[in-house]
Wavefront OBJ file of the C-alpha trace (Angstrom):
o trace
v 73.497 52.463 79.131
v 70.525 52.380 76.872
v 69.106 55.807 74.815
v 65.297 56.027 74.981
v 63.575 55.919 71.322
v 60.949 58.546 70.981
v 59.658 57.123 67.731
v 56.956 54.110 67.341
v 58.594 50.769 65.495
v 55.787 51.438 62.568
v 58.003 55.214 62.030
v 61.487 53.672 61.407
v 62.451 52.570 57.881
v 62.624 49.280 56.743
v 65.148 47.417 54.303
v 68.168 46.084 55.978
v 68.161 48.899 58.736
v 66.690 46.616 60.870
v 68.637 43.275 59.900
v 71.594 46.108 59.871
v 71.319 47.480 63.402
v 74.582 47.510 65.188
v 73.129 48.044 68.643
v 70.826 46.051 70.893
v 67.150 46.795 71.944
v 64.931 46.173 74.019
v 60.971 47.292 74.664
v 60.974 51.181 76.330
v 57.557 50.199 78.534
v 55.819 46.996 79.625
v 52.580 46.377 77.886
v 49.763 43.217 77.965
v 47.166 41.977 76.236
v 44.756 39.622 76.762
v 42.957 36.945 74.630
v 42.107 33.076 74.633
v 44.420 30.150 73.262
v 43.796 28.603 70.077
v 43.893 25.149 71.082
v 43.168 25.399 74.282
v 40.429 27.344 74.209
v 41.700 28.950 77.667
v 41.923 33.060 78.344
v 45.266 33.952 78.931
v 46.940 37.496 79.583
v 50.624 38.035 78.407
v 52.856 41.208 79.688
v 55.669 42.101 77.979
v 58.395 43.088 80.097
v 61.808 45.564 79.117
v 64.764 43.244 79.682
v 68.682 43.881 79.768
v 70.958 43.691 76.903
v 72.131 40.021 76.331
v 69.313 38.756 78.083
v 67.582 37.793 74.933
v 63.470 36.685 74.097
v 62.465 34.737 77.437
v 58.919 33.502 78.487
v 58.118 33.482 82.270
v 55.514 31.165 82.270
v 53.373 31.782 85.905
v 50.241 29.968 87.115
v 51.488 26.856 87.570
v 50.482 24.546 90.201
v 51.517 25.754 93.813
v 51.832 29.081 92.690
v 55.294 28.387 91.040
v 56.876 30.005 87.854
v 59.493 29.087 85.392
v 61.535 30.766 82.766
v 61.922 29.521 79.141
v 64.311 30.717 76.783
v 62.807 31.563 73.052
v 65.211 29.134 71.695
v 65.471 25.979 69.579
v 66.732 23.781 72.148
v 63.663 24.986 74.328
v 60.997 23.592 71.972
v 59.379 20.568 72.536
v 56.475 19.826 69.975
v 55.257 21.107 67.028
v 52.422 19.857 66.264
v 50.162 22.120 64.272
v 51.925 25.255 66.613
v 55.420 25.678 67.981
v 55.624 24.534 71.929
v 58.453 26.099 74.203
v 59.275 24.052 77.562
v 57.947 20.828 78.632
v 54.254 20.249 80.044
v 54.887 18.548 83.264
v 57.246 21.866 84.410
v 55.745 24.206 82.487
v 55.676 25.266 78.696
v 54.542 28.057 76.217
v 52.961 26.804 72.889
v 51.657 28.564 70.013
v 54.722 31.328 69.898
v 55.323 31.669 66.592
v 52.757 34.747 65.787
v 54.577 37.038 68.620
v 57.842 35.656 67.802
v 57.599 36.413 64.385
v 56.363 40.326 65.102
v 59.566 40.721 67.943
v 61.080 39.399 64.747
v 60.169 41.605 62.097
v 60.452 44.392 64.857
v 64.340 44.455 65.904
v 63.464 43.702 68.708
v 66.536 41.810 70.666
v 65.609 41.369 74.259
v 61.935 41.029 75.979
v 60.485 39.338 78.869
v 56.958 38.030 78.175
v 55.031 37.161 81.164
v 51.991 34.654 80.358
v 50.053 33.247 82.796
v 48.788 30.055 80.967
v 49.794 27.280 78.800
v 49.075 28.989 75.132
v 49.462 32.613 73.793
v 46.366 34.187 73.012
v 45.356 33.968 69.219
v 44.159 37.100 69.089
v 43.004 37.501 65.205
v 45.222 34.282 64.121
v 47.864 36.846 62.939
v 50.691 38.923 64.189
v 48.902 41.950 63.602
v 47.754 42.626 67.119
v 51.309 41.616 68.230
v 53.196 44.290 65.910
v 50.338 47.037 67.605
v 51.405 46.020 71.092
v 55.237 46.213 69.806
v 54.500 49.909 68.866
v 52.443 50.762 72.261
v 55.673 49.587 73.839
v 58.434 51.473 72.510
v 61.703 50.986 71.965
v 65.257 51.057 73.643
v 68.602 50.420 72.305
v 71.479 49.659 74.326
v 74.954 50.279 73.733
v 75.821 46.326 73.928
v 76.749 45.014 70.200
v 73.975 43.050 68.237
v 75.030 39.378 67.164
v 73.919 37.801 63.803
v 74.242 34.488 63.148
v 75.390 34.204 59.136
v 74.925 30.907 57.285
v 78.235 30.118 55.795
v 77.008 26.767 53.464
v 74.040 25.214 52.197
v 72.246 23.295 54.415
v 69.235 20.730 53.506
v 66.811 18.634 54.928
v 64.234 16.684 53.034
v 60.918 15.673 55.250
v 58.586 13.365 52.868
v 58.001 14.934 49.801
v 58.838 18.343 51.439
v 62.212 19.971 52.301
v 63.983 23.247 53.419
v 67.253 24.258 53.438
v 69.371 27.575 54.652
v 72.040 29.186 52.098
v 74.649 31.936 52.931
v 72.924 35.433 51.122
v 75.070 38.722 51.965
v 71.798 40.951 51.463
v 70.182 40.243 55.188
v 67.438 37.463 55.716
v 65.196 36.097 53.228
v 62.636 33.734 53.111
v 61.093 32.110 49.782
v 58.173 29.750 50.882
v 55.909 27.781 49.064
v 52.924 25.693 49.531
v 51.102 22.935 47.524
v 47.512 21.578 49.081
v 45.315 19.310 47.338
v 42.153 21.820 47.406
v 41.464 24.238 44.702
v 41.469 27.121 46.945
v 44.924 26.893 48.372
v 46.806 24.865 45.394
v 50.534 25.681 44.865
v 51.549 29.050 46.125
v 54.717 30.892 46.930
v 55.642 33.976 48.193
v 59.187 35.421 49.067
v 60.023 37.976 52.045
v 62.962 39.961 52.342
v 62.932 40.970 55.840
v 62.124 44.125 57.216
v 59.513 45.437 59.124
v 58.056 47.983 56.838
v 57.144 44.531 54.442
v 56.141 42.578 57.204
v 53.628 44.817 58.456
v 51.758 45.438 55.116
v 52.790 42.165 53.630
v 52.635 39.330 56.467
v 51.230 40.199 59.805
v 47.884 40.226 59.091
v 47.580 36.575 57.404
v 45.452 34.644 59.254
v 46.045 30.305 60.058
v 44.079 28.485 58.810
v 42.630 25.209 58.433
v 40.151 22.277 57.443
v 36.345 21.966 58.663
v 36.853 18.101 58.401
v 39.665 18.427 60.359
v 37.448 19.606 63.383
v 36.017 17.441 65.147
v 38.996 15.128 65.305
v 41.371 17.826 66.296
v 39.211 18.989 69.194
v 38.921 15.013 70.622
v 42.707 15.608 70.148
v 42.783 18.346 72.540
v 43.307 20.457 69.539
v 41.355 23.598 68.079
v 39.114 24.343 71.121
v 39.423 28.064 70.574
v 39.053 27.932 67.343
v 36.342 30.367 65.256
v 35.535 32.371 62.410
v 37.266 35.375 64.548
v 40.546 33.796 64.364
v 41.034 31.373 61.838
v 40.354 30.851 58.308
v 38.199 28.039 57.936
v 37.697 25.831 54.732
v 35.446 23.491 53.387
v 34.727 21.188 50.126
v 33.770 24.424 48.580
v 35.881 27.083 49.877
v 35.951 29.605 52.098
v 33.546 29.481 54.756
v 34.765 33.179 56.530
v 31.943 35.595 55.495
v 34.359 38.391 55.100
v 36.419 35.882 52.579
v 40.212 36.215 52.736
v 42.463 39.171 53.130
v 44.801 37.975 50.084
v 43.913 35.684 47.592
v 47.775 33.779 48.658
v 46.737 34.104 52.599
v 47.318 30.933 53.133
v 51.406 30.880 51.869
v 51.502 34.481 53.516
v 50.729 32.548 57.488
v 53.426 29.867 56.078
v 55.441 32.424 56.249
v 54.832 34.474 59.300
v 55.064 31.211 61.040
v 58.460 30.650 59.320
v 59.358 33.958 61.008
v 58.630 33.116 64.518
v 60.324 29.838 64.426
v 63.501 30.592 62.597
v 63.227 33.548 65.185
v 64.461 30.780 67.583
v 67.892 30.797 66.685
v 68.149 32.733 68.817
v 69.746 35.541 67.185
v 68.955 37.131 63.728
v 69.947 35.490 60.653
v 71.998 36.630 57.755
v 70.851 33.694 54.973
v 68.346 32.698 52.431
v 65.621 30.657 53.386
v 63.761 28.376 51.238
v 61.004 25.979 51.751
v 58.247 23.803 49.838
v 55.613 21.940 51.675
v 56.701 22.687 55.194
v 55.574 23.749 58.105
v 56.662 23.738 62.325
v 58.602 20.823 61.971
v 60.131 21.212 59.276
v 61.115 24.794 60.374
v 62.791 23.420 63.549
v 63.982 20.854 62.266
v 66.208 22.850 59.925
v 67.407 24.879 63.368
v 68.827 21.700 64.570
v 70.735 20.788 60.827
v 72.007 24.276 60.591
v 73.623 24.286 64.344
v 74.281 20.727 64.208
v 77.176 21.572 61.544
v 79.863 23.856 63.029
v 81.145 24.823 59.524
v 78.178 26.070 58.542
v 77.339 28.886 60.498
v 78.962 31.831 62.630
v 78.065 34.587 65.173
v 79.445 38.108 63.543
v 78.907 41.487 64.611
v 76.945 44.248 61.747
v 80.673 45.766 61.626
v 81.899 42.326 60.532
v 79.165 42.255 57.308
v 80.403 43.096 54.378
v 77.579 44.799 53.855
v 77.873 48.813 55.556
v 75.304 48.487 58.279
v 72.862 51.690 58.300
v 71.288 52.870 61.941
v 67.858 53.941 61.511
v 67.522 57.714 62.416
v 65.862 57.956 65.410
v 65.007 60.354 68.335
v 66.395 60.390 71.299
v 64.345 61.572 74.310
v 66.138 60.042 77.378
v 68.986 58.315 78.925
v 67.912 55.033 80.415
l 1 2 3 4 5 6 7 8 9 10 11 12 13 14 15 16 17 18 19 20 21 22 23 24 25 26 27 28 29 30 31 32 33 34 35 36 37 38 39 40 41 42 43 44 45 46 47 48 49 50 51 52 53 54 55 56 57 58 59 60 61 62 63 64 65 66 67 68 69 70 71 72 73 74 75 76 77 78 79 80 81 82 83 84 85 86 87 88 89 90 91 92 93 94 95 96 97 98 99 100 101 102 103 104 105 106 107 108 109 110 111 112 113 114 115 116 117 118 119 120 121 122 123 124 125 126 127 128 129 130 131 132 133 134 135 136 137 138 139 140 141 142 143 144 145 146 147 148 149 150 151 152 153 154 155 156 157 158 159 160 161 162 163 164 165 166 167 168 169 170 171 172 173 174 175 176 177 178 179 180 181 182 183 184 185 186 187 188 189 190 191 192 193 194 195 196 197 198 199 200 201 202 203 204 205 206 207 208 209 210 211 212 213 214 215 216 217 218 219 220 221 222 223 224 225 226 227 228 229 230 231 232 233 234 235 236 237 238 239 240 241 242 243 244 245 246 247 248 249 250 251 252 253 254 255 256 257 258 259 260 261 262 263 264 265 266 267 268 269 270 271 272 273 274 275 276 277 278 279 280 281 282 283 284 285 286 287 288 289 290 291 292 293 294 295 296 297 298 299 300 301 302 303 304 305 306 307 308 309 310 311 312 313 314 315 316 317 318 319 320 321 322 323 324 325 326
C-alpha cells in the first residue's frame, strides 16, 4: 500500500531527510516532455511512468525497428559507453544515452522507483541541465510505499586512478557527499571545485541548472563523429580562444565544476540504490564515474545494503500530507 503525497518535491525539506527516508517512492502521476537529443540531434518524447515498490529506475526504450520495445535497468551493469554522455543498453537491441541529467534530478529527488518511456535513442537535452527534469519531478508528484528503502553504505576506501585523474568512494556516516574538482587548460574554466552534500533543497538552487558544456574547436570533429548534432547556444555552453561565446554569459562563474557534478549525480545514481559515502574526484568525468561503480562493487568488503533503521544516524521522515490511499 502506498499513501498519496499532496505536497510538490520543491515543498519538502532538504538535509538528510531525503538520504534519511525510511520508505520507498515512487512518482503519484505520469508526466512527458518533449525535446531533441544532444548528439543526435533527433526529437524525442520521454513519459515518466509510476512504478511499484522494488521495481527500481527502468527505461522502456520503444521505437525500435519492427515496432519492438525493450526494458533497461538504470544500473551500472546496464551501461555501455561513456563517451562524452552516459549510454544505457546496447545499440544493436536498443539503448538510452545521455541519462545522467534526469538521473541525477530522480536523484536529488528521492525518488526510488520510475518507469521512463522514451521513444528514441537519446534523452532530450532540454536546457543542458536538470532543471527542466526537477520541474517535471514536481508536476508529477509523489508516492511512498510502505516497502523499506535500501542504501548501499561504503564500508572502506576505494580508489581508482585514470591518467593523471582519479576518484575514489570513502565510508561518511552523514549521508552522500560529493567533492569534485576540475582543472582545464583554458583561463576560463582553470582549476575549480565544488562540494555537494546531498539533498534536494541544494541541488535545486545549487546544481540543476548548470549547463554542459564544451569546446568550439571541438565541433566540427565531434559532429563527423556522430557527436554534438543538437548542439546550440540553447543548450550548451560553448567556448572559444577567448571565452564565453553564450550571449547571456554563464549562470555561475564555477558552471562548469557545478555540470561535473550534476553529471556525477546521475551516474553514481546507477548503483542502483542511494549511497551513504563520500565522494571525491579530480579531473574526471563519465568514465571515470562508472568506472568507480565497478571498483566499489567489485570488492565485497567494501560495501553493504542497510536499511535507514540500520544507520547510525536517526533517520527523519519529511512531514508530509497525506491526501489518499493508493
Amino acid at each position: 500500500m502506498a499513501d498519496r503525497v499532496g505536497t510538490t518535491l520543491n515543498d519538502r525539506p532538504g538535509a538528510l531527510e531525503i538520504m534519511m527516508q525510511t520508505k520507498q517512492t515512487t512518482i503519484r502521476n505520469s508526466v512527458e516532455l518533449s525535446g531533441i537529443g544532444v548528439h543526435s540531434g533527433a526529437p524525442v518524447q520521454i513519459i515518466l511512468h509510476p512504478a511499484n515498490a522494488d521495481t527500481g529506475v527502468v527505461f522502456l526504450r520503444t521505437g525500435l525497428q519492427d515496432g519492438l520495445s525493450r526494458r533497461i535497468r538504470a544500473n551500472w551493469r546496464s551501461v555501455s559507453a561513456t563517451e562524452l554522455c552516459t549510454v544505457v543498453g546496447d545499440v544493436e537491441t536498443g539503448s538510452v544515452s545521455t541519462v545522467e541529467h534526469l538521473m541525477a534530478a530522480i536523484y536529488a529527488s528521492g525518488i526510488d522507483n520510475v518507469l521512463v518511456e522514451v521513444d528514441g535513442p537519446e534523452m532530450p537535452i532540454m536546457d543542458g541541465s536538470s532543471s527542466a527534469f526537477l520541474e517535471l519531478l514536481d508536476e508529477a508528484g509523489m508516492v511512498r510505499f510502505s516497502a523499506p528503502r535500501r542504501y548501499i553504505e561504503v564500508l572502506k576506501p576505494v580508489r581508482i586512478e585514470q591518467g593523471r585523474g582519479w576518484a575514489e568512494l570513502v565510508p561518511y556516516d552523514k549521508g552522500f557527499r560529493l567533492e569534485v574538482e576540475i582543472d582545464f587548460p583554458t583561463p576560463v574554466i582553470g582549476r575549480q571545485k565544488k562540494s555537494l552534500d546531498l539533498d534536494l533543497g541544494s541541488f535545486r538552487r545549487e546544481f540543476a541548472r548548470a549547463r554542459t558544456f564544451g569546446f568550439m574547436r571541438d565541433v566540427d570533429h565531434l559532429r563527423k563523429a556522430g557527436f554534438a548534432l543538437g548542439a546550440s547556444l540553447d543548450n550548451t555552453v560553448a567556448l572559444d580562444d577567448t571565452g564565453v561565446v553564450n550571449p547571456d554569459g554563464l549562470r555561475w562563474s564555477d558552471e562548469f565544476v557545478r555540470h561535473k557534478t550534476l553529471d556525477a549525480v546521475g551516474d553514481l545514481s546507477l548503483a542502483g540504490a542511494p549511497l551513504i559515502g563520500l565522494y571525491r574526484s579530480y579531473c574526471g568525468g563519465h568514465r571515470m564515474n562508472i568506472t568507480m561503480l565497478q571498483a566499489l562493487f567489485a570488492d565485497s568488503e567494501a560495501w553493504r545494503f542497510v536499511t535507514a533503521s540500520q544507520l547510525s544516524a536517526e533517520p527523519v521522515e519529511a512531514p508530509q500530507r497525506v491526501l489518499a490511499e493508493a
